[in-house]
Backbone bond lengths (Angstrom), bond angles and torsions (degrees), N, CA, C in turn:
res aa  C-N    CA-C-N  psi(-1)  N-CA   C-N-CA  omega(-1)  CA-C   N-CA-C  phi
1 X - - - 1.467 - - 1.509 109.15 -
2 X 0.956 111.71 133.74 1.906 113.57 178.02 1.504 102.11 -88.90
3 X 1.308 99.76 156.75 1.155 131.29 -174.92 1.414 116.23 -105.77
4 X 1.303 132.11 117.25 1.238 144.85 -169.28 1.931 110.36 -29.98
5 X 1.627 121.01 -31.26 0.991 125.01 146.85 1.185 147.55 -33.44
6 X 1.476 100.67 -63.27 1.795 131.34 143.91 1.534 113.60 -30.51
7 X 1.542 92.88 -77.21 1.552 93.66 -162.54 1.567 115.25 -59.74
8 X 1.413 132.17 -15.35 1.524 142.76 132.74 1.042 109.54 -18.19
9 X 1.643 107.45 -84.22 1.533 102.61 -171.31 1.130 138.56 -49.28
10 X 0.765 106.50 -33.97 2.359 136.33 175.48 1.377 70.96 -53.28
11 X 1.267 100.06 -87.84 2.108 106.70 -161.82 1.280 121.39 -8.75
12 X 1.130 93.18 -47.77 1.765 122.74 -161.06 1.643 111.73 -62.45
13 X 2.054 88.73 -45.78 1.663 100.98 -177.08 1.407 108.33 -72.24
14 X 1.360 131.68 -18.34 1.478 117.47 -150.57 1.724 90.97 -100.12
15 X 1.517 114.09 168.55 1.211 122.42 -146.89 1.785 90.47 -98.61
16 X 1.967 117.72 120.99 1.710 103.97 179.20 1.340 115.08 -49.74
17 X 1.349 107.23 141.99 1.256 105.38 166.98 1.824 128.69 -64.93
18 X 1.409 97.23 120.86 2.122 90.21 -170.04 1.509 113.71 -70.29
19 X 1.294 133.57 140.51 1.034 133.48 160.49 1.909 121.89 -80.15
20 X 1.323 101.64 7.71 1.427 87.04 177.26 1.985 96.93 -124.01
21 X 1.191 114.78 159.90 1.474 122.08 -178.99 1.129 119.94 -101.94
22 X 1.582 120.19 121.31 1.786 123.70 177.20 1.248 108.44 -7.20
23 X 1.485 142.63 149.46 1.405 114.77 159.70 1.402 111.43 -96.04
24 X 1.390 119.77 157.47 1.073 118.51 173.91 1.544 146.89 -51.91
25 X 0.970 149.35 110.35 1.694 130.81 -158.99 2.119 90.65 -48.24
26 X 1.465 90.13 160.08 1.248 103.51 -140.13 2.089 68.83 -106.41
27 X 1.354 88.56 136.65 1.893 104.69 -177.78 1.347 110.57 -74.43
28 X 1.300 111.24 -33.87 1.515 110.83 -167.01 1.586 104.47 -68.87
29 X 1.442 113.50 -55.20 1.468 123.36 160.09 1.708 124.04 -33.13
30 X 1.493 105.24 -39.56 1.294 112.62 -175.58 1.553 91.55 -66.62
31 X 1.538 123.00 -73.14 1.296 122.07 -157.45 1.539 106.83 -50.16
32 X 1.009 125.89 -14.50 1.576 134.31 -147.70 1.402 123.13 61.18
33 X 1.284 127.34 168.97 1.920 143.89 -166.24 1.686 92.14 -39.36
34 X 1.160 106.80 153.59 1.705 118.38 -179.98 1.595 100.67 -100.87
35 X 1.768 97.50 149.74 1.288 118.40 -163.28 1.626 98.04 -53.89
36 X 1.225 126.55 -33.64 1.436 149.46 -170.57 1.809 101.69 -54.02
37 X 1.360 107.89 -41.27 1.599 123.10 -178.42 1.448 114.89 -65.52
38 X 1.462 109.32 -56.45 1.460 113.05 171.64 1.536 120.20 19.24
39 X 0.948 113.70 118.03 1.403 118.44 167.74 1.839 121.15 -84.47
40 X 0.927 127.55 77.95 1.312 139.80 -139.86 1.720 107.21 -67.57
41 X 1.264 146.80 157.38 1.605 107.98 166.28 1.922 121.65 -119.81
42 X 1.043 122.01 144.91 1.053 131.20 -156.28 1.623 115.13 -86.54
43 X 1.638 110.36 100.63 1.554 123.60 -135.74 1.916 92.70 -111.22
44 X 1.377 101.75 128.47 1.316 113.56 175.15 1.841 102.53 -64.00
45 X 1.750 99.45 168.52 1.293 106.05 -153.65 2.003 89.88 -84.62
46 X 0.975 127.32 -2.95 1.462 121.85 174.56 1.527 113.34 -95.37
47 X 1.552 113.11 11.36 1.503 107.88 177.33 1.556 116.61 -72.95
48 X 1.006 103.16 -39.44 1.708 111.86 164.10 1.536 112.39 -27.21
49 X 1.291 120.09 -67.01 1.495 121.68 -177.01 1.476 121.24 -90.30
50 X 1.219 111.16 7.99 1.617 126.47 138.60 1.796 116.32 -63.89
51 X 1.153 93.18 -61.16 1.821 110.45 168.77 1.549 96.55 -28.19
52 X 1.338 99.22 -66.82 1.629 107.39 -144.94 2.028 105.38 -87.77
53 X 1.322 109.30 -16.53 1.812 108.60 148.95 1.307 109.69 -64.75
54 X 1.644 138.99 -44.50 0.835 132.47 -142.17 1.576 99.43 -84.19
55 X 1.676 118.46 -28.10 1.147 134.14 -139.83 1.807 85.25 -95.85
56 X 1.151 125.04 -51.07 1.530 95.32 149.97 1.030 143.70 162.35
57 X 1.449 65.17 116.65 1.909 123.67 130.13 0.970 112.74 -42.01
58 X 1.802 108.91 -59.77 1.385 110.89 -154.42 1.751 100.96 -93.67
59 X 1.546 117.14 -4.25 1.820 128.98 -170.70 2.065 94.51 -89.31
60 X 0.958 99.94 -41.55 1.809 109.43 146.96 1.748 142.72 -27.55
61 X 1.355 88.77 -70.25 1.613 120.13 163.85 1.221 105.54 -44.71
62 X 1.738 116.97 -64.50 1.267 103.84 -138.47 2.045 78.20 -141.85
63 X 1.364 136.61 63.30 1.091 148.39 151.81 1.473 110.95 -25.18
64 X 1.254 126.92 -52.63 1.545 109.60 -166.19 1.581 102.78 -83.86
65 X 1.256 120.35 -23.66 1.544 114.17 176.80 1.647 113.24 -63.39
66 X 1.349 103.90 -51.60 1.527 95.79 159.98 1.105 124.58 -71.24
67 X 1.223 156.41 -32.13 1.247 135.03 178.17 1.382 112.80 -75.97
68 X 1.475 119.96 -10.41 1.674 111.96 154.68 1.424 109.69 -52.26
69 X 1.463 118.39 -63.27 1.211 111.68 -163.93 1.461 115.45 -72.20
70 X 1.049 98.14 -32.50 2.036 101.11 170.14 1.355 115.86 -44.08
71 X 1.795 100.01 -34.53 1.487 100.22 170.68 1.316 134.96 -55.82
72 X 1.548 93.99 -32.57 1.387 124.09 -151.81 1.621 91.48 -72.35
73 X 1.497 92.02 -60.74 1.847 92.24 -172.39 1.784 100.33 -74.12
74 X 1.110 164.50 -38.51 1.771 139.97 133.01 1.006 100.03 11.97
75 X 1.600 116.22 -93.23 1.586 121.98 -164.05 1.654 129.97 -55.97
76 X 1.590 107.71 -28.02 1.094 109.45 140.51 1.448 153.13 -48.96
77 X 1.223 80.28 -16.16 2.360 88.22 -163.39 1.592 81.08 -97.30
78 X 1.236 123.65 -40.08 1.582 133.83 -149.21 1.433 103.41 -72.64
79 X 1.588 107.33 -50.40 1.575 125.49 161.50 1.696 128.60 -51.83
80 X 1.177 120.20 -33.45 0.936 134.15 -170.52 1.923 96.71 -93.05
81 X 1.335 119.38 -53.52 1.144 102.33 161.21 1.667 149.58 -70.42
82 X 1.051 102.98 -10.38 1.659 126.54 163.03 1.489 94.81 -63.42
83 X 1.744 113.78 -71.65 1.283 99.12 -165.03 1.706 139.86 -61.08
84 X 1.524 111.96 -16.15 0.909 123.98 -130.40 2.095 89.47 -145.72
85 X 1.133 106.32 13.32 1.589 122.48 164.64 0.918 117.34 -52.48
86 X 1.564 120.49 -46.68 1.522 121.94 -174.83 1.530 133.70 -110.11
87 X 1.488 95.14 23.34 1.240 130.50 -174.24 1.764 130.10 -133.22
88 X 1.776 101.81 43.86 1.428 84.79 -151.29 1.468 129.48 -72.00
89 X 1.463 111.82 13.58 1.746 125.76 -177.71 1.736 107.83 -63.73
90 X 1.537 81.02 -60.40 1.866 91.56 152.14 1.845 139.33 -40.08
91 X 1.613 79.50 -49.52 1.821 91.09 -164.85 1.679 87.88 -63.14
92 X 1.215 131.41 -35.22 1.323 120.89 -155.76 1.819 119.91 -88.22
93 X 1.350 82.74 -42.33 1.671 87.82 154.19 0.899 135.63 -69.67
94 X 1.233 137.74 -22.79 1.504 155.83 -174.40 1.659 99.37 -87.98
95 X 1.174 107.87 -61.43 1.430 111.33 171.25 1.556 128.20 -18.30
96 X 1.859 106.02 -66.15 1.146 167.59 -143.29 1.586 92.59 -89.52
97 X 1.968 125.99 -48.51 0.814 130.78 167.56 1.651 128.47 -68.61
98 X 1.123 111.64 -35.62 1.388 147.95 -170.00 1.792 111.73 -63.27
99 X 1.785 100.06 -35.91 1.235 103.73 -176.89 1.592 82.52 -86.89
100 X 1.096 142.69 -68.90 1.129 159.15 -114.96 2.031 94.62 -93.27
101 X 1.390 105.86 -1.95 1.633 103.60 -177.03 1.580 100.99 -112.88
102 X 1.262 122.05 -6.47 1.273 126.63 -167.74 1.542 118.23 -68.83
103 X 0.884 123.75 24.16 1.863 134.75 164.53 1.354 102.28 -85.46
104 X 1.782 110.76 -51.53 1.815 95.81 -172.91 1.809 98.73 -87.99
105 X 1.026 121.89 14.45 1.876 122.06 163.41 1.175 107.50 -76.26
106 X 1.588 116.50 -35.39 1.482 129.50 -153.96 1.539 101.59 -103.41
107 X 1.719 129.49 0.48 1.241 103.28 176.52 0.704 150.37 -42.75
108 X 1.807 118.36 -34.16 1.392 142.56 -163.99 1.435 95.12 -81.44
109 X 1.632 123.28 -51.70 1.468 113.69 -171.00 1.532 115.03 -55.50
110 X 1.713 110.27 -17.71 1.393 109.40 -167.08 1.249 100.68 -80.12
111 X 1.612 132.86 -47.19 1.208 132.47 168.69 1.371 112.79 -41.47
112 X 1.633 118.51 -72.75 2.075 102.19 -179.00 1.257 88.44 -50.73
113 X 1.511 165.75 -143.38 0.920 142.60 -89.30 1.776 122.86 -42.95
114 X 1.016 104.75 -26.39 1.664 104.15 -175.87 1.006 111.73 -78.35
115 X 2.028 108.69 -40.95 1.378 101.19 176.88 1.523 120.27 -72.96
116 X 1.277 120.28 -1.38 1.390 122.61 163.22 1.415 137.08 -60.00
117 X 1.740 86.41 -60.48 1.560 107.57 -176.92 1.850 115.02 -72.65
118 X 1.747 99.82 -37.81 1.488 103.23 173.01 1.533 107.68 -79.11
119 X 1.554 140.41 -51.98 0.920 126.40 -166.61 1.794 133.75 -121.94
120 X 1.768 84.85 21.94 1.502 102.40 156.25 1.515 88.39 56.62
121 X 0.863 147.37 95.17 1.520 150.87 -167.86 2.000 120.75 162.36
122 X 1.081 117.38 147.33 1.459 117.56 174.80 1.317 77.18 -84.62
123 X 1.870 92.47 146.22 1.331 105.48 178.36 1.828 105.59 -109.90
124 X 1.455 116.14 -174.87 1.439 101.13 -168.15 1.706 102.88 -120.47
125 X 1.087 109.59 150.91 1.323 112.75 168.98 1.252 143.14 -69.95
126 X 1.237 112.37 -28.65 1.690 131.03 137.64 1.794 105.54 -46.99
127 X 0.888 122.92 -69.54 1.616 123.83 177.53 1.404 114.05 -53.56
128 X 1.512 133.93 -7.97 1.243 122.83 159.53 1.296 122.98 -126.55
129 X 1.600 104.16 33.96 1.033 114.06 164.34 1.785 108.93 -110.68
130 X 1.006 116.58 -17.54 1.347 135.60 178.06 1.505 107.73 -91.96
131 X 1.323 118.77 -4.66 1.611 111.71 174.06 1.504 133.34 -48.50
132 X 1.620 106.24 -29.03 1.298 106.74 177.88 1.522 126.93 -107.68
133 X 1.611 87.42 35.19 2.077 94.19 157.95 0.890 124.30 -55.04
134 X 1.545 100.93 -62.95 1.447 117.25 -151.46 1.547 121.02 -50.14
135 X 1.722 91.55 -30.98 1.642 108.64 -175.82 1.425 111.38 -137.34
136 X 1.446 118.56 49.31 1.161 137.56 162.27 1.859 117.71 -29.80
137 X 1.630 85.84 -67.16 1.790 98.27 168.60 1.246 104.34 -33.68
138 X 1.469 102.24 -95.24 1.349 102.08 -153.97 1.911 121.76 -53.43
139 X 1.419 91.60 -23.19 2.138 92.42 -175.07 1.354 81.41 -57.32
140 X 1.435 143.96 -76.58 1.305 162.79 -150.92 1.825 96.88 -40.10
141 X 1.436 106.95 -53.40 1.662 104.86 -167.56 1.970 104.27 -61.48
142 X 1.523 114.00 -44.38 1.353 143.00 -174.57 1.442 96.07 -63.65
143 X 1.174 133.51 -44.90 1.603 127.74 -162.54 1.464 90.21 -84.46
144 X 1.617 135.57 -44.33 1.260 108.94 -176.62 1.232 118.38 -101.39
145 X 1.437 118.27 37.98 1.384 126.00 164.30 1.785 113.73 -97.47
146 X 1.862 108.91 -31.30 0.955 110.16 141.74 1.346 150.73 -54.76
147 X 1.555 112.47 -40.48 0.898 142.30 167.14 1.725 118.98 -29.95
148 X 1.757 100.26 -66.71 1.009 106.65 168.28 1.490 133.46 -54.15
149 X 1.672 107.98 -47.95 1.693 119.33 153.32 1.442 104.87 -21.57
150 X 1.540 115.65 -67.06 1.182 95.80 -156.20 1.355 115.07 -85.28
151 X 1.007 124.99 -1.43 1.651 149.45 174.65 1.851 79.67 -56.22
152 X 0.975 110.29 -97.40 1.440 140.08 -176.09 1.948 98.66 -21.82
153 X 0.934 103.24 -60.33 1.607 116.37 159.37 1.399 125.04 -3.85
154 X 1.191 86.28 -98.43 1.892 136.99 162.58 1.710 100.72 -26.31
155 X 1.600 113.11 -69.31 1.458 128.79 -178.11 1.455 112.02 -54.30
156 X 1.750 117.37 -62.50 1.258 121.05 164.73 1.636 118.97 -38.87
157 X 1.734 122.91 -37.59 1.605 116.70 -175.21 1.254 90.30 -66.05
158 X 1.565 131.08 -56.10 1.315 138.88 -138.67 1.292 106.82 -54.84
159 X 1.586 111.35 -49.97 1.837 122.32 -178.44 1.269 106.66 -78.41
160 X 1.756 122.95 -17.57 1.924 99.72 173.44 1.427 91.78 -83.24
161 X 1.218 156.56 -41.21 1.303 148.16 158.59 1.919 116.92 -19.04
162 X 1.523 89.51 -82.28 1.788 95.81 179.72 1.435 94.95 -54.76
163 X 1.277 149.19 -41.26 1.600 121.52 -173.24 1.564 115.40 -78.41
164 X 1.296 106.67 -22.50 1.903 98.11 -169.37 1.561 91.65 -86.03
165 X 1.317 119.24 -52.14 1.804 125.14 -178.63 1.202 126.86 -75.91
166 X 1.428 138.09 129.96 1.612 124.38 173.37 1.493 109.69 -75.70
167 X 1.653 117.05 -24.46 1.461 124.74 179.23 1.429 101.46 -123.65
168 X 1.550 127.55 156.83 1.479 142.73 161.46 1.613 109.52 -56.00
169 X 0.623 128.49 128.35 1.590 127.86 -176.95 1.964 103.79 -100.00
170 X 1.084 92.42 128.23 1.572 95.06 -174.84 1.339 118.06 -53.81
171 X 1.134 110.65 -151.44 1.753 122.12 -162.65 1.869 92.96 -112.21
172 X 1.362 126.51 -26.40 1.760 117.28 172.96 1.201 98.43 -98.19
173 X 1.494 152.35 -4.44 1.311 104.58 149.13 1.581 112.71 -125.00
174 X 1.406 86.35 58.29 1.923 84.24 178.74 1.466 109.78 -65.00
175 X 1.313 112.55 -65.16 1.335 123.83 163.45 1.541 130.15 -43.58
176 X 1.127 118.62 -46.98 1.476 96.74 153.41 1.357 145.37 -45.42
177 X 1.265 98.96 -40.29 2.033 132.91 158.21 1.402 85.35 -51.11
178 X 0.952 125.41 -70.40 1.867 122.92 -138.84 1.584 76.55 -70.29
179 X 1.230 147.99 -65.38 1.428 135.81 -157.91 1.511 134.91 -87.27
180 X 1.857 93.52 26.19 1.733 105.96 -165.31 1.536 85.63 -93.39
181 X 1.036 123.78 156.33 1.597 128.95 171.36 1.333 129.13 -76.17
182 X 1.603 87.44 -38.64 1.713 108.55 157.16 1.477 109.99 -36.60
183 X 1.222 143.42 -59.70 1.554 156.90 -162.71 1.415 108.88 -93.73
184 X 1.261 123.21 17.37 1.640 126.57 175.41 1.588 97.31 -48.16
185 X 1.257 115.80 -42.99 1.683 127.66 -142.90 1.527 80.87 -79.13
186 X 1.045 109.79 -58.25 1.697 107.44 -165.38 1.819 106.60 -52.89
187 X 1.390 121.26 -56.33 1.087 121.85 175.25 1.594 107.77 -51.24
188 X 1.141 124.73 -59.76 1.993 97.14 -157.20 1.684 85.63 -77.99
189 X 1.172 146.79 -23.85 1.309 111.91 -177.45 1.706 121.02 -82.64
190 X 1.967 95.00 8.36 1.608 91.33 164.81 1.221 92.76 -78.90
191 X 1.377 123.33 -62.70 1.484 125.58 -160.34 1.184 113.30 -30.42
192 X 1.652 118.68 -52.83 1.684 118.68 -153.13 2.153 90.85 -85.48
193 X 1.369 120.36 -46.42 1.373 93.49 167.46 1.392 139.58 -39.44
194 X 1.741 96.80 -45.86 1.786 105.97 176.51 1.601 111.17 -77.81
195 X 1.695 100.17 -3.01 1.841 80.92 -171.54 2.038 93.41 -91.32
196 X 1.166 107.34 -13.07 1.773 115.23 -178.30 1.445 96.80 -78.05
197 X 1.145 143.59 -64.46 0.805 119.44 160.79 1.561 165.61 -49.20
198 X 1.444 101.12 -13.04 1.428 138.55 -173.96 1.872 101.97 -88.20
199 X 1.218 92.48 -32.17 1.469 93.67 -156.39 1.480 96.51 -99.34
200 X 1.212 115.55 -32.06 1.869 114.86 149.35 1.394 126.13 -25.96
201 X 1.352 88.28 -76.20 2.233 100.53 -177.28 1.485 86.69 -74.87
202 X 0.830 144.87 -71.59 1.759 122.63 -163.03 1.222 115.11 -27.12
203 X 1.526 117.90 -62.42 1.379 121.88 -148.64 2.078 103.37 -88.97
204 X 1.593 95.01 -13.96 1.926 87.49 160.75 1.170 122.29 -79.66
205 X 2.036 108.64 -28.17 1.743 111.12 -143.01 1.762 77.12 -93.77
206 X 1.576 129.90 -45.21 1.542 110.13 -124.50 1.386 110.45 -69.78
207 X 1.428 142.51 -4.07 1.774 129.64 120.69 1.232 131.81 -146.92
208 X 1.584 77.58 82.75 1.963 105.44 177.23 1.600 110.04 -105.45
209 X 1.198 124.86 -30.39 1.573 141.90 162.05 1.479 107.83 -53.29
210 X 1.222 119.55 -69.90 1.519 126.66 -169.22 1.882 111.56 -73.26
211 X 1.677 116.89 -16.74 0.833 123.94 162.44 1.361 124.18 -90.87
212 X 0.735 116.72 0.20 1.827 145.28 -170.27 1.661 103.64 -95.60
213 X 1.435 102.76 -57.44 1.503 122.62 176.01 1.676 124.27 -74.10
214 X 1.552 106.41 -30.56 1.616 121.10 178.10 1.540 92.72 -87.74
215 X 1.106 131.51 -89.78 1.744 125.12 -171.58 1.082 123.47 -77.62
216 X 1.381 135.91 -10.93 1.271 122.15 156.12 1.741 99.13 90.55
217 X 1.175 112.62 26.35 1.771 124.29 -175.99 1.844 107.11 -75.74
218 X 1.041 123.58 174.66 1.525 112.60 -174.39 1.455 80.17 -111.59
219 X 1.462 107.48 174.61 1.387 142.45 -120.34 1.809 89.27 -106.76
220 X 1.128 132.15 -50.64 1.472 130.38 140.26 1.779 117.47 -21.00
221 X 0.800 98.47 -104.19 1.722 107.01 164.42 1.647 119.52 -4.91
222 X 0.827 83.35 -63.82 1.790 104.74 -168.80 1.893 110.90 -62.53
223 X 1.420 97.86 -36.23 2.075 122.40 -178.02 1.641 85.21 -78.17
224 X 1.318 126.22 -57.66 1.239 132.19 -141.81 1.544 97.27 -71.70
225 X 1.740 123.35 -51.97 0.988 123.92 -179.32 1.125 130.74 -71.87
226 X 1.747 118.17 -32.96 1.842 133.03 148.08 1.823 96.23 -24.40
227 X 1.702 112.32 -77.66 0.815 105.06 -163.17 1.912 137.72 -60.73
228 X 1.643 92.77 -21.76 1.255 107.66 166.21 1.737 120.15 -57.04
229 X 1.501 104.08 -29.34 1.591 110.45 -173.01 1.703 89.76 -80.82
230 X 1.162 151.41 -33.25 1.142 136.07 -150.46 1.412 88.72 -112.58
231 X 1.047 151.73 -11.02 1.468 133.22 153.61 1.469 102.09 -79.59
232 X 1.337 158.65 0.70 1.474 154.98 172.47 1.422 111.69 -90.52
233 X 1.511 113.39 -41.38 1.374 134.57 177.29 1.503 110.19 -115.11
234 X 1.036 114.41 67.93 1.895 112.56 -172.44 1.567 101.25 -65.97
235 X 1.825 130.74 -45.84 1.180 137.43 -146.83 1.735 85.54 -86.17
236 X 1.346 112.28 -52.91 1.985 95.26 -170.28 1.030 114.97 -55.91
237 X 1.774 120.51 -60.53 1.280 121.45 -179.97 1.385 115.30 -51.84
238 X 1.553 139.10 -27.01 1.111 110.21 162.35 1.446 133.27 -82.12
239 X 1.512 102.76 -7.06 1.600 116.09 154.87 1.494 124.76 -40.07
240 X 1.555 84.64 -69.62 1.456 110.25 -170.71 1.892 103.58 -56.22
241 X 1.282 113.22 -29.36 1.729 115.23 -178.56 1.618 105.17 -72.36
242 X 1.258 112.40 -43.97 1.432 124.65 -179.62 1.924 104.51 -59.32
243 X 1.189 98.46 -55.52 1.573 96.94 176.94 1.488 115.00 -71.37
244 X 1.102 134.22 -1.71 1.504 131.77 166.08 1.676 105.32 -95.40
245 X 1.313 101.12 -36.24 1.648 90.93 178.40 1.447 130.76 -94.70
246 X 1.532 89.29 4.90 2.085 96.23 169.29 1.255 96.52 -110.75
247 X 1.488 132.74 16.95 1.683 117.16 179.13 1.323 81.47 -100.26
248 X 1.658 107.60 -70.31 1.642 94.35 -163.32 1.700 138.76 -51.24
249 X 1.349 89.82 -33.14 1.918 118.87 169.58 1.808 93.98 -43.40
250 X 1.649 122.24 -48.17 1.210 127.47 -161.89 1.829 102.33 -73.66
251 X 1.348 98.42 -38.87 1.386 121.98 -146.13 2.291 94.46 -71.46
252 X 1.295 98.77 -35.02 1.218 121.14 -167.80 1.918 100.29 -84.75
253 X 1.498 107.97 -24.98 1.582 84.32 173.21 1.105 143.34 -73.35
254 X 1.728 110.72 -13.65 1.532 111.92 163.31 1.227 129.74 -77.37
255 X 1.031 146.92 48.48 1.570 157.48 -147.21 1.689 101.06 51.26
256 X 0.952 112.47 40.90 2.078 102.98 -179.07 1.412 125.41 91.60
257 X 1.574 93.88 -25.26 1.610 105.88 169.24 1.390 144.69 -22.97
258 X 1.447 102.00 -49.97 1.464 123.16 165.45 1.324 106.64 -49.40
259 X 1.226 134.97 -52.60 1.586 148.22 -149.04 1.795 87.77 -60.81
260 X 1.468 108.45 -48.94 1.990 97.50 -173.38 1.466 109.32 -40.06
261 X 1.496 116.05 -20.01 1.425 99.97 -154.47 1.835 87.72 -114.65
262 X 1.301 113.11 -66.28 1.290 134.58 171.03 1.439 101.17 -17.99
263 X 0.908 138.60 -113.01 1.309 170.41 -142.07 1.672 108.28 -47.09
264 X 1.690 123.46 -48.23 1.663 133.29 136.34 1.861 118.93 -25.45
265 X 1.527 90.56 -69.84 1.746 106.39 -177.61 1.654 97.45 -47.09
266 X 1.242 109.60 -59.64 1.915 100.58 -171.48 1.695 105.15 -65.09
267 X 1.289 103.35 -51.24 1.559 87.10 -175.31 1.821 126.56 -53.14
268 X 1.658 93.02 -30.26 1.629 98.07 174.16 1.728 117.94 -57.73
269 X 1.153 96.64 -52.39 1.638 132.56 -178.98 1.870 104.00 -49.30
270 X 1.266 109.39 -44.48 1.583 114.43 -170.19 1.524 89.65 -86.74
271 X 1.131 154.21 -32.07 1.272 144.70 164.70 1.728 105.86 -45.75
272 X 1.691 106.41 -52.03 1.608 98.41 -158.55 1.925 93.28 -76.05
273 X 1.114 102.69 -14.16 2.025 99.69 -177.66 1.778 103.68 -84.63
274 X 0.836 101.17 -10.09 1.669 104.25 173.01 1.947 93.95 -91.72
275 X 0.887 100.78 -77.15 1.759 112.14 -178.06 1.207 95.36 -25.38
276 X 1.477 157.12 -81.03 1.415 164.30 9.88 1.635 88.32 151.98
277 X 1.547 113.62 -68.48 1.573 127.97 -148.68 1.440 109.19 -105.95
278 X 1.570 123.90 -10.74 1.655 137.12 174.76 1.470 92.92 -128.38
279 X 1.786 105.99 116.80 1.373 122.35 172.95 2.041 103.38 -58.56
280 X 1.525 95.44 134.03 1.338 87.27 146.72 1.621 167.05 23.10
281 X 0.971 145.80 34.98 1.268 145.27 -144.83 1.061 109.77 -41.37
C-alpha cells in the first residue's frame, strides 16, 4: 500500500497534464500558396507578337483543328448577321460582345495547344472538343457572369440609341448616320459606353478560361488573377486588346472570311499569353 509520500512521488514522475492541443499542421500550407499569391511575370511591350508567332506555330501543327473552329466563328458572324439585320442596335452590341466572348469559343484551341506544348504530340479533335468537362462548374459559373456583362451591354447600347434617335435607324443607313457630323455626340458616347464595358470582360476573361482549364482554379480566382496581370502590365494588355480587336475587325471585312484563319491564330496565341504570364504549375 503506498503511503501518501509515495503516492506524491509517482505524481511527481508522471508527465502534467497540458491544457493546450498540438496544433494542427496548418491546411493552407498543406495545399500549398493560393492561386491568389502567384507570382505573375512582368512581360515587355513586344510579348504580344511573340503570342501571336507562337499562335501559329501551333494553327500550323495542327490545321484541321483550327479550321474547324475558324469555321465555327464563319458561321457565327454569318448567323449573327442574318439574325440581327433588322435590328442594328443589337447587331452592334452583340457583335461587340461576340469578339469579346471568344476565350470560351477558343477552349478547344487552348487544349491542342497544351496538348502540344505539354505533350509534344498532335492533339485530337474529339479531345478539344471535350475540354470543358472537367470544369464544367466553374466555365458555367464564369460564362454567366459574362453573360450578364453582356446583358448589361446590350441594355446600355439600347438607351444611347433611344436617347440620341426618336426611331432605330436600319441596317442601309447605319453608316451614313455613323458619319453625319450632326451624330458625333451619339458616336463617342457609344464608344466610351462600349469602351467601359469592353475593358471590363477583357481585363477578367483574357486568361481566366485557359487558367480555368490548365489548374482547375474556381471561377473567382481565375477573374481575380486575369485581372491582377493587367494591373502589373497595364501597357501590354492593352496592346495585346488592341491587337485582337484590329485583327478580327480586319478579319470580318471580307464577308467573315478572315475569321477561318484569324480567329484559331488568337485562340492559339491567348493560350501561349496565359502560359507566358501564370508561372508553371
Amino acid at each position: 500500500m503506498a503511503t501518501p509520500l509515495h503516492a506524491h512521488a509517482e505524481a511527481a514522475d508522471e508527465p502534467a497534464p497540458s491544457d493546450t492541443v498540438d496544433p494542427a499542421p496548418d491546411d493552407e500550407a498543406a495545399r500549398g500558396p493560393s492561386v491568389l499569391s502567384l507570382p505573375l511575370a512582368t512581360l515587355r511591350l513586344t510579348a504580344p507578337l511573340q503570342w501571336l508567332r507562337l499562335g501559329w506555330a501551333d494553327f500550323k501543327r495542327c490545321p484541321r483543328i483550327g479550321l474547324f473552329y475558324g469555321l465555327c466563328f464563319f458561321a457565327m458572324g454569318h448567323a449573327l448577321l442574318a439574325l440581327f439585320q433588322k435590328a442594328p442596335e443589337y447587331l452592334l452590341a452583340l457583335s461587340a460582345g461576340f469578339l469579346l466572348m471568344g476565350p470560351f469559343l477558343c477552349l478547344g484551341l487552348y487544349d491542342a495547344s497544351k496538348a502540344m506544348q505539354t505533350h509534344s504530340h498532335r492533339p485530337s479533335l474529339r479531345a478539344s472538343l471535350q475540354a470543358w468537362r472537367p470544369t464544367r462548374g466553374t466555365m458555367a459559373i464564369f460564362a454567366g457572369v459574362l453573360l450578364i456583362l453582356e446583358m448589361l451591354w446590350g441594355r446600355a447600347a439600347l438607351v444611347v440609341f433611344a436617347v440620341s434617335f426618336n426611331t432605330m435607324p436600319d441596317k442601309a443607313n447605319l453608316l451614313a448616320m455613323l458619319l453625319d457630323p450632326e451624330n458625333i455626340g451619339f458616336v463617342v458616347t457609344y464608344c466610351v459606353v462600349g469602351g467601359v464595358f469592353a475593358s471590363l470582360i477583357f481585363v477578367t476573361s483574357v486568361i481566366s478560361i485557359p487558367m480555368i482549364m490548365d489548374r482547375q482554379v474556381d471561377a473567382v480566382s481565375a477573374g481575380l488573377t486575369s485581372i491582377r496581370a493587367c494591373l502589373q502590365n497595364p501597357g501590354v494588355m492593352l496592346f495585346w486588346g488592341a491587337l485582337i480587336t484590329g485583327i478580327i475587325v480586319i478579319a470580318m471585312l471580307p464577308a467573315f472570311l478572315g475569321l477561318l484563319i484569324a480567329g484559331p491564330v488568337i485562340g492559339h496565341a491567348t493560350w501561349h499569353a496565359y502560359r507566358h504570364i501564370v508561372p508553371t504549375a
